[in-house]
VOBA-693347 format. One record per atom (N, C-alpha, C): residue in one letter; y, x negated, z; residue number from 0; atom name. Coordinates in nm, 4 decimals. Atoms other than C-alpha are relative to their C-alpha. Example, Ala and Ser with C-alpha at 12.3 -4.5 7.8 and 13.67 -1.06 7.14 Angstrom:
residues 2
<atom 'a'; <-0.1190; -0.0890; 0.0000>; 0; 'N'>
<atom 'a'; <-0.4500; -1.2300; 0.7800>; 0; 'CA'>
<atom 'a'; <0.1200; -0.0900; 0.0000>; 0; 'C'>
<atom 's'; <-0.1190; 0.0820; -0.0060>; 1; 'N'>
<atom 's'; <-0.1060; -1.3670; 0.7140>; 1; 'CA'>
<atom 's'; <0.1090; 0.0770; 0.0730>; 1; 'C'>
This chain:
residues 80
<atom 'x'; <0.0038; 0.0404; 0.1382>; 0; 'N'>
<atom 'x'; <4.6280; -4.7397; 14.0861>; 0; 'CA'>
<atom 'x'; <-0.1389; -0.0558; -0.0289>; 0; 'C'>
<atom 'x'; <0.1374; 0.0151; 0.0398>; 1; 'N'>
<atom 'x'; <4.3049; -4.7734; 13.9026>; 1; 'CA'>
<atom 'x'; <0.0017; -0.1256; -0.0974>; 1; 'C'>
<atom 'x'; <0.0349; 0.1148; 0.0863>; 2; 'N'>
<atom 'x'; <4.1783; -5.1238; 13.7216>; 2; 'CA'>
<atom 'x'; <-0.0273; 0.0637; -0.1417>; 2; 'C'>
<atom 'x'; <0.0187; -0.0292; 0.1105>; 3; 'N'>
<atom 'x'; <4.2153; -5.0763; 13.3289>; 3; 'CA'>
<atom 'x'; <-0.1503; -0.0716; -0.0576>; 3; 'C'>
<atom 'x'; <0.1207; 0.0396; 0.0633>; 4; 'N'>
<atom 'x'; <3.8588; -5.1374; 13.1483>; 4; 'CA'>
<atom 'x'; <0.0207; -0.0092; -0.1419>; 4; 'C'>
<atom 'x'; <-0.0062; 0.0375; 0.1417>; 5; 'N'>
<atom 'x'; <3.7950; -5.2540; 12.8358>; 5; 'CA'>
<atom 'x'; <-0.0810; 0.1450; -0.1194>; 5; 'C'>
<atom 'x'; <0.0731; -0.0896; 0.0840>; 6; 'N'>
<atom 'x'; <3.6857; -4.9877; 12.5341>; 6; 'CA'>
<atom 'x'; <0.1223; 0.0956; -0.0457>; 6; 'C'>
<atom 'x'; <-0.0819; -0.1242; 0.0520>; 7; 'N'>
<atom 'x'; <3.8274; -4.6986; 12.3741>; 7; 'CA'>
<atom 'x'; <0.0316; 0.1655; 0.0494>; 7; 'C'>
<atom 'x'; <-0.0108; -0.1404; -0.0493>; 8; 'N'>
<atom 'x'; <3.9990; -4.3936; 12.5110>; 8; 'CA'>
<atom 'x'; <0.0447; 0.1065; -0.1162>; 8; 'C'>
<atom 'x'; <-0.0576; -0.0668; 0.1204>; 9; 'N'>
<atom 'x'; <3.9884; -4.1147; 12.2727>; 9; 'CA'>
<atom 'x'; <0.0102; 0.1456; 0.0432>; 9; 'C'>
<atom 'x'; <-0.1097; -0.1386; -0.1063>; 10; 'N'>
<atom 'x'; <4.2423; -3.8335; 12.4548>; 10; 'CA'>
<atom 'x'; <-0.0255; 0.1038; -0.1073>; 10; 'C'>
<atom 'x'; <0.0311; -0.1276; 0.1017>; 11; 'N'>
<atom 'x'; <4.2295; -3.6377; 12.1115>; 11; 'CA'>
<atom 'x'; <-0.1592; 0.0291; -0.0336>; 11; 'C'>
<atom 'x'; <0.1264; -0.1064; 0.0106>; 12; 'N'>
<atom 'x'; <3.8858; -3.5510; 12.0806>; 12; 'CA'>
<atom 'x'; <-0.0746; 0.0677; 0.0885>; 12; 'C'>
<atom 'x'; <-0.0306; -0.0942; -0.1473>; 13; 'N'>
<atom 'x'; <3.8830; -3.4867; 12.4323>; 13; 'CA'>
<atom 'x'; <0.0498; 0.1215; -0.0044>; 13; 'C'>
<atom 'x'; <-0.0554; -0.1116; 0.0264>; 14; 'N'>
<atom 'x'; <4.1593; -3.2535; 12.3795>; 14; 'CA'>
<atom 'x'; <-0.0914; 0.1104; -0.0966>; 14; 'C'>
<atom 'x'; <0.0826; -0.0365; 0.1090>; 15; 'N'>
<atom 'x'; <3.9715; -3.1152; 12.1008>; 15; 'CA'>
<atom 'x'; <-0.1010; 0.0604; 0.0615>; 15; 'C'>
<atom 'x'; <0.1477; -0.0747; -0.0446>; 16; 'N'>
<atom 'x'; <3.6290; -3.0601; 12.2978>; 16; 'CA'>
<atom 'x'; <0.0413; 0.0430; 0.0890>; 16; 'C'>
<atom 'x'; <-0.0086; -0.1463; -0.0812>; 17; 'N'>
<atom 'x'; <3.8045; -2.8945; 12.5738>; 17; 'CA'>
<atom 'x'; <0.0375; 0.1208; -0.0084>; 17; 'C'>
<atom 'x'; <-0.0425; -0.0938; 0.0889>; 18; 'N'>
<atom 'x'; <3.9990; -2.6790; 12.3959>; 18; 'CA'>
<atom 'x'; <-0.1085; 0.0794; -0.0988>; 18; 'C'>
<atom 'x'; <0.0918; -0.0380; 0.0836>; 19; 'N'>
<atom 'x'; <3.7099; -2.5876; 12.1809>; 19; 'CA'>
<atom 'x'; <-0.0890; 0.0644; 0.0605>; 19; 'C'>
<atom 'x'; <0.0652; -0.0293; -0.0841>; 20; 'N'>
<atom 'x'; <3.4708; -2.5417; 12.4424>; 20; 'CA'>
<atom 'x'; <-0.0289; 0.0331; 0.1737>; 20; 'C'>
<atom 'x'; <-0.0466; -0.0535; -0.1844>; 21; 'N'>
<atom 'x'; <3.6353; -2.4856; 12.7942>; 21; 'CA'>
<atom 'x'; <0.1247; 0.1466; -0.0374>; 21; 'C'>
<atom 'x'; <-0.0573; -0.1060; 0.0270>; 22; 'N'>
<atom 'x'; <3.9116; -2.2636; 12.6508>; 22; 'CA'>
<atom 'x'; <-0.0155; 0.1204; -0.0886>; 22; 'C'>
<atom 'x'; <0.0785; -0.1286; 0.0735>; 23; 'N'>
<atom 'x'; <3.7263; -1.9528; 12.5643>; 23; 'CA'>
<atom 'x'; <-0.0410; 0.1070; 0.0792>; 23; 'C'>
<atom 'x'; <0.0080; -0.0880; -0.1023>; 24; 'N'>
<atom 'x'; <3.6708; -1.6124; 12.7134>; 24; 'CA'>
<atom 'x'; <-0.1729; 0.0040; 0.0476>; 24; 'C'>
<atom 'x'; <0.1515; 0.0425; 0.0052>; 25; 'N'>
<atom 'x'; <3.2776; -1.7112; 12.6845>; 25; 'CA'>
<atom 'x'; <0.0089; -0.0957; 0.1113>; 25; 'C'>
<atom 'x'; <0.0015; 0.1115; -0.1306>; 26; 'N'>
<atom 'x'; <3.3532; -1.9996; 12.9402>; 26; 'CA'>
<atom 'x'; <0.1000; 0.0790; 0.1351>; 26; 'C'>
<atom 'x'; <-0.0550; -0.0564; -0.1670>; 27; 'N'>
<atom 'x'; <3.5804; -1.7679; 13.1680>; 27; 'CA'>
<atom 'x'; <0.1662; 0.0225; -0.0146>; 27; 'C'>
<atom 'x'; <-0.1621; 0.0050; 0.0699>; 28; 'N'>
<atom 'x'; <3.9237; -1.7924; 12.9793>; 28; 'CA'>
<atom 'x'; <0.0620; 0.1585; 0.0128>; 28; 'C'>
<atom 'x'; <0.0108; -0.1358; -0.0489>; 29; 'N'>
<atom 'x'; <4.0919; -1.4910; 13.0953>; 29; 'CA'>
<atom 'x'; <0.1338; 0.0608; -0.1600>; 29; 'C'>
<atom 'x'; <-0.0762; 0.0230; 0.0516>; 30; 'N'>
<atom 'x'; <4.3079; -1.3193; 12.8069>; 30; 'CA'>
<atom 'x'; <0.1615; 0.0246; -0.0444>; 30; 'C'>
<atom 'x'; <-0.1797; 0.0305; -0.0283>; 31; 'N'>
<atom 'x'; <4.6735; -1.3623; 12.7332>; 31; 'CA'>
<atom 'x'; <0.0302; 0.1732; 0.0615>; 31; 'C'>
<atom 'x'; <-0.0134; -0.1601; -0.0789>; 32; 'N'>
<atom 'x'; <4.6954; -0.9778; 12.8088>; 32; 'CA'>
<atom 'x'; <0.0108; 0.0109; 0.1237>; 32; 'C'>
<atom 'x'; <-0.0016; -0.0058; -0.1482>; 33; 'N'>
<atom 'x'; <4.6231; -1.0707; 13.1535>; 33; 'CA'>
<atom 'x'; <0.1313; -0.0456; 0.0626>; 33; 'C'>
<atom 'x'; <-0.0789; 0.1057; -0.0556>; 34; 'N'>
<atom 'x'; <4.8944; -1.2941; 13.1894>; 34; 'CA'>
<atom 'x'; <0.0379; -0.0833; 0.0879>; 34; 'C'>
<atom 'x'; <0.0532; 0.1009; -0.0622>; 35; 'N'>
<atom 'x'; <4.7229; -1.5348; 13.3720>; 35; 'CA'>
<atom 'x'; <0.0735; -0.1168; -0.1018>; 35; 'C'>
<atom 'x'; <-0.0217; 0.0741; 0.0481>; 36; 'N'>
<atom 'x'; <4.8753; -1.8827; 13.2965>; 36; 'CA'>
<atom 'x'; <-0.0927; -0.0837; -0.0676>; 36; 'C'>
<atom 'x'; <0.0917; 0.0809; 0.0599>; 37; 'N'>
<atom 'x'; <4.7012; -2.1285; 13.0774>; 37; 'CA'>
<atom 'x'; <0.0131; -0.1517; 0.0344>; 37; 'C'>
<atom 'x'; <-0.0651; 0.1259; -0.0395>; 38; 'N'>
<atom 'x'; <4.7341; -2.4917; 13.1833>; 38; 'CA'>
<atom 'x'; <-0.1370; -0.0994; -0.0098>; 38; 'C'>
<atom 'x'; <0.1303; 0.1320; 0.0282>; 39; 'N'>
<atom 'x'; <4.5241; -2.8164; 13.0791>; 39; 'CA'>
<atom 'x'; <0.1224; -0.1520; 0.0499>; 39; 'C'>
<atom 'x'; <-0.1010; 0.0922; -0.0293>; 40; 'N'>
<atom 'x'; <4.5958; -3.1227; 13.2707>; 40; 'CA'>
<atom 'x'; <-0.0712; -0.1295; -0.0500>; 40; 'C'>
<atom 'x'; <0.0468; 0.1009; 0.1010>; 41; 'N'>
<atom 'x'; <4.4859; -3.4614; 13.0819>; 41; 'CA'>
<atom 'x'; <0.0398; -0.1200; 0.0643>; 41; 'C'>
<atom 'x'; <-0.0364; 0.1610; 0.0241>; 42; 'N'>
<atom 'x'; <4.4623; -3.7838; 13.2550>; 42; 'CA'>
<atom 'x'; <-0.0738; -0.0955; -0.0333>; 42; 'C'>
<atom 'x'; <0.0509; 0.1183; 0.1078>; 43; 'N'>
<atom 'x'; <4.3614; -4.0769; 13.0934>; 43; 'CA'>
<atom 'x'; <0.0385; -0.1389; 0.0803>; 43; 'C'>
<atom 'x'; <0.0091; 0.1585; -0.0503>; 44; 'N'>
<atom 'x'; <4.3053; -4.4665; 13.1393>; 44; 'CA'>
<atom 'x'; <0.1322; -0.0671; -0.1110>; 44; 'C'>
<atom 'x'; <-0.1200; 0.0860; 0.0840>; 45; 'N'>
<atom 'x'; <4.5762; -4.5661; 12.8992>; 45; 'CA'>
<atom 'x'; <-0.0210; 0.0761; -0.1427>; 45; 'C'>
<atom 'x'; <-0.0160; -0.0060; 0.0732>; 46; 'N'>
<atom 'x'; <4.6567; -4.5783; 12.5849>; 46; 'CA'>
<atom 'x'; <-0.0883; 0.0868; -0.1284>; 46; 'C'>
<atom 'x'; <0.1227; -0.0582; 0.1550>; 47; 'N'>
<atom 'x'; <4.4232; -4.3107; 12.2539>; 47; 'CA'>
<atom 'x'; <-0.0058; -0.0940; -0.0802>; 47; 'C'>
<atom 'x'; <0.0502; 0.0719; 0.1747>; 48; 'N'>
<atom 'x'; <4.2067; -4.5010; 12.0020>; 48; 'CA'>
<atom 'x'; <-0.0019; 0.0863; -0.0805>; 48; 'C'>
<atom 'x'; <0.0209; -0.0748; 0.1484>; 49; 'N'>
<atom 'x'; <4.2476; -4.1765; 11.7981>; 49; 'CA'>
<atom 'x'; <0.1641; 0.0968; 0.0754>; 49; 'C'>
<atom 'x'; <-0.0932; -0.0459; -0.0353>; 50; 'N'>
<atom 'x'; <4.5329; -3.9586; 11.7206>; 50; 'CA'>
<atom 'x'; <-0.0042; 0.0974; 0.1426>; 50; 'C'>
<atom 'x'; <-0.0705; -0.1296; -0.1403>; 51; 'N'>
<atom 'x'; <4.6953; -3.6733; 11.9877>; 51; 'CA'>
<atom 'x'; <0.0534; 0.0822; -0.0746>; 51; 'C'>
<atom 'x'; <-0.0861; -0.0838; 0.0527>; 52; 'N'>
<atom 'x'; <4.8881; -3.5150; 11.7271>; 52; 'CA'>
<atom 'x'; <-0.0377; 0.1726; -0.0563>; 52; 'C'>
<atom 'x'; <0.0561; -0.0886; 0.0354>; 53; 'N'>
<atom 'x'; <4.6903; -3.2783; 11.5747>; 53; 'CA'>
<atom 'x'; <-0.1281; 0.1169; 0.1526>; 53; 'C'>
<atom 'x'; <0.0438; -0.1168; -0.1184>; 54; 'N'>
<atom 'x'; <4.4768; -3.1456; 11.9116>; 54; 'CA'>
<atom 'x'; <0.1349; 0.0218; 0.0814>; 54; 'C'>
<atom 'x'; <-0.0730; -0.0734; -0.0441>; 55; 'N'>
<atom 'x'; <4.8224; -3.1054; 12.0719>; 55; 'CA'>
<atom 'x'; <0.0866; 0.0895; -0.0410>; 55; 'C'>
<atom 'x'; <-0.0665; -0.1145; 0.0303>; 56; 'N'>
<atom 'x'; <4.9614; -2.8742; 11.8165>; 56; 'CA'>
<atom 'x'; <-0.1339; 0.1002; 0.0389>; 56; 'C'>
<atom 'x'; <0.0415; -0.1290; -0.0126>; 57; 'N'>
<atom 'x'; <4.6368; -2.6944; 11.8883>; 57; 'CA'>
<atom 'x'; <0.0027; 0.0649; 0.0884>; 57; 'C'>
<atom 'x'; <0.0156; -0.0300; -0.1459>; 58; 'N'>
<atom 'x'; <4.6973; -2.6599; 12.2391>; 58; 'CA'>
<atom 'x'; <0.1364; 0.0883; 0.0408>; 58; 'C'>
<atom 'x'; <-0.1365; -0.0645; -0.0287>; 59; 'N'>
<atom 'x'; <5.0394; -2.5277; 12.1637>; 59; 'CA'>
<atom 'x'; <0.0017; 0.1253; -0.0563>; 59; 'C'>
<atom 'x'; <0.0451; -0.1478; 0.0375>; 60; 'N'>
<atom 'x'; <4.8986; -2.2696; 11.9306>; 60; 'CA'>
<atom 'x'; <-0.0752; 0.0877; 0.0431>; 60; 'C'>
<atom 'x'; <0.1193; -0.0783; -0.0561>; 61; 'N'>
<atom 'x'; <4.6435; -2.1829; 12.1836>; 61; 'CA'>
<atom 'x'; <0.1381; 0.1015; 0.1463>; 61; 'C'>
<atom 'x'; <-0.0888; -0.0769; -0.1222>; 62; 'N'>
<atom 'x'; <4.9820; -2.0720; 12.4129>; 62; 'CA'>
<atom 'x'; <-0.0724; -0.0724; 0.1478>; 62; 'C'>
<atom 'x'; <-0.0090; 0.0766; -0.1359>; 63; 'N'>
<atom 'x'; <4.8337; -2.3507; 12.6778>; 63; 'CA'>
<atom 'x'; <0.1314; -0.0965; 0.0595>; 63; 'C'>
<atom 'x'; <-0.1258; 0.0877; -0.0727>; 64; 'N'>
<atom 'x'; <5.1067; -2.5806; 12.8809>; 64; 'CA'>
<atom 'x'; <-0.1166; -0.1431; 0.0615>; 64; 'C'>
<atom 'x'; <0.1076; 0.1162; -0.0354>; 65; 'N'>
<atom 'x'; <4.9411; -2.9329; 12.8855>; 65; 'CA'>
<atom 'x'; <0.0977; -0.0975; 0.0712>; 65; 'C'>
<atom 'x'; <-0.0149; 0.0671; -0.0994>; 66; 'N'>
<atom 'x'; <5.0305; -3.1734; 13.1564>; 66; 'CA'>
<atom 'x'; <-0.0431; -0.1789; -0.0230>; 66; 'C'>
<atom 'x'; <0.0627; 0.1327; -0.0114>; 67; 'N'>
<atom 'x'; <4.9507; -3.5457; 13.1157>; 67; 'CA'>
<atom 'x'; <-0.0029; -0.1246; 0.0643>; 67; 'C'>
<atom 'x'; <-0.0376; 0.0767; -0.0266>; 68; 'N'>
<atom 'x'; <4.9187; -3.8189; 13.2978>; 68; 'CA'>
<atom 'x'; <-0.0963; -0.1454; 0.0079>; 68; 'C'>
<atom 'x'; <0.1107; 0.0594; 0.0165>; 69; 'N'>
<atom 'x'; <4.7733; -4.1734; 13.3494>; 69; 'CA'>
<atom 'x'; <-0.0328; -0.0644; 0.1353>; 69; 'C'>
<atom 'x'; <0.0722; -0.0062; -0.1611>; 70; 'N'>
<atom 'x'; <4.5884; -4.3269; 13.6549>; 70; 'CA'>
<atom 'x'; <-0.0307; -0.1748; 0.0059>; 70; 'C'>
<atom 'x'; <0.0250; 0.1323; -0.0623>; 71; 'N'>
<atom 'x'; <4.6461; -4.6970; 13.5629>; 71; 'CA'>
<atom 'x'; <0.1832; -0.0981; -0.0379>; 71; 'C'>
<atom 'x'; <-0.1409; 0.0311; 0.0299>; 72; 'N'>
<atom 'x'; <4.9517; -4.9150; 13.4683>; 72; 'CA'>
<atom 'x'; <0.0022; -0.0915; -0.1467>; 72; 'C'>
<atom 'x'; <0.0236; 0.1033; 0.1487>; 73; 'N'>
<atom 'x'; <4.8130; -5.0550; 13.0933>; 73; 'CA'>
<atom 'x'; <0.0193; 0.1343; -0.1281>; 73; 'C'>
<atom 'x'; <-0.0446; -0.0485; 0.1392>; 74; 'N'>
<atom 'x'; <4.9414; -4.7332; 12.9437>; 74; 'CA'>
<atom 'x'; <0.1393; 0.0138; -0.0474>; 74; 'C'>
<atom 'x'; <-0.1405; -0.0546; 0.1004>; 75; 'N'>
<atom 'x'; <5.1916; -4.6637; 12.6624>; 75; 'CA'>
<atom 'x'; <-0.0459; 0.1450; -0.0745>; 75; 'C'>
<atom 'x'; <0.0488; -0.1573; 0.0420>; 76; 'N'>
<atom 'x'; <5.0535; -4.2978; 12.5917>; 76; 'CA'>
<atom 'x'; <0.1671; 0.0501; 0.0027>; 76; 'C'>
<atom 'x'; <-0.1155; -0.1098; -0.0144>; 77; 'N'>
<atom 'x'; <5.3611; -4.1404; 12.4816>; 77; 'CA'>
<atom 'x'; <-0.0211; 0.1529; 0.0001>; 77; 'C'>
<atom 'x'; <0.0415; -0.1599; 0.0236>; 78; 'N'>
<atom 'x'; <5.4214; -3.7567; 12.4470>; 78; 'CA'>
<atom 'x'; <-0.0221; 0.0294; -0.0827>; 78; 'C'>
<atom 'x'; <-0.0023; -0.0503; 0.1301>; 79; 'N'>
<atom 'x'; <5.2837; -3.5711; 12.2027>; 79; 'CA'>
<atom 'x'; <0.0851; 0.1132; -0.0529>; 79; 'C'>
């Protein structure tokens, strides 16, 4: 278990810039045709200073399977 730090974790714009810029056939993204799985796994220090709601519908429209978890014991990150 990892010591919680002070500041802001912001999981959705994370989501957001990986999705934007890791999930792409330009970065190596292979496509659904292949039917290679898609999978993003997301852990975090606790709790988002910004929403989740809106990058995890995009992650659901992208046909990825996102995974989340956290790596200390000061979160309340629910599911999105």
């Amino acid at each position: 278990m990892f010591q919680c730090l002070a500041g802001g974790t912001r999981t959705g714009a994370a989501i957001d810039d990986v999705v934007t810029n890791g999930f792409n056939e330009q970065s190596g993204l292979r496509p659904l045709s292949e039917g290679a799985p898609r999978v993003l796994i997301v852990l975090t220090d606790g709790q988002s200073s910004d929403s989740v709601a809106q990058p995890a519908q995009n992650v659901r429209h992208l046909n990825l399977h996102m995974f989340q978890d956290t790596c200390c014991r000061c979160s309340t990150l629910a599911r999105a």
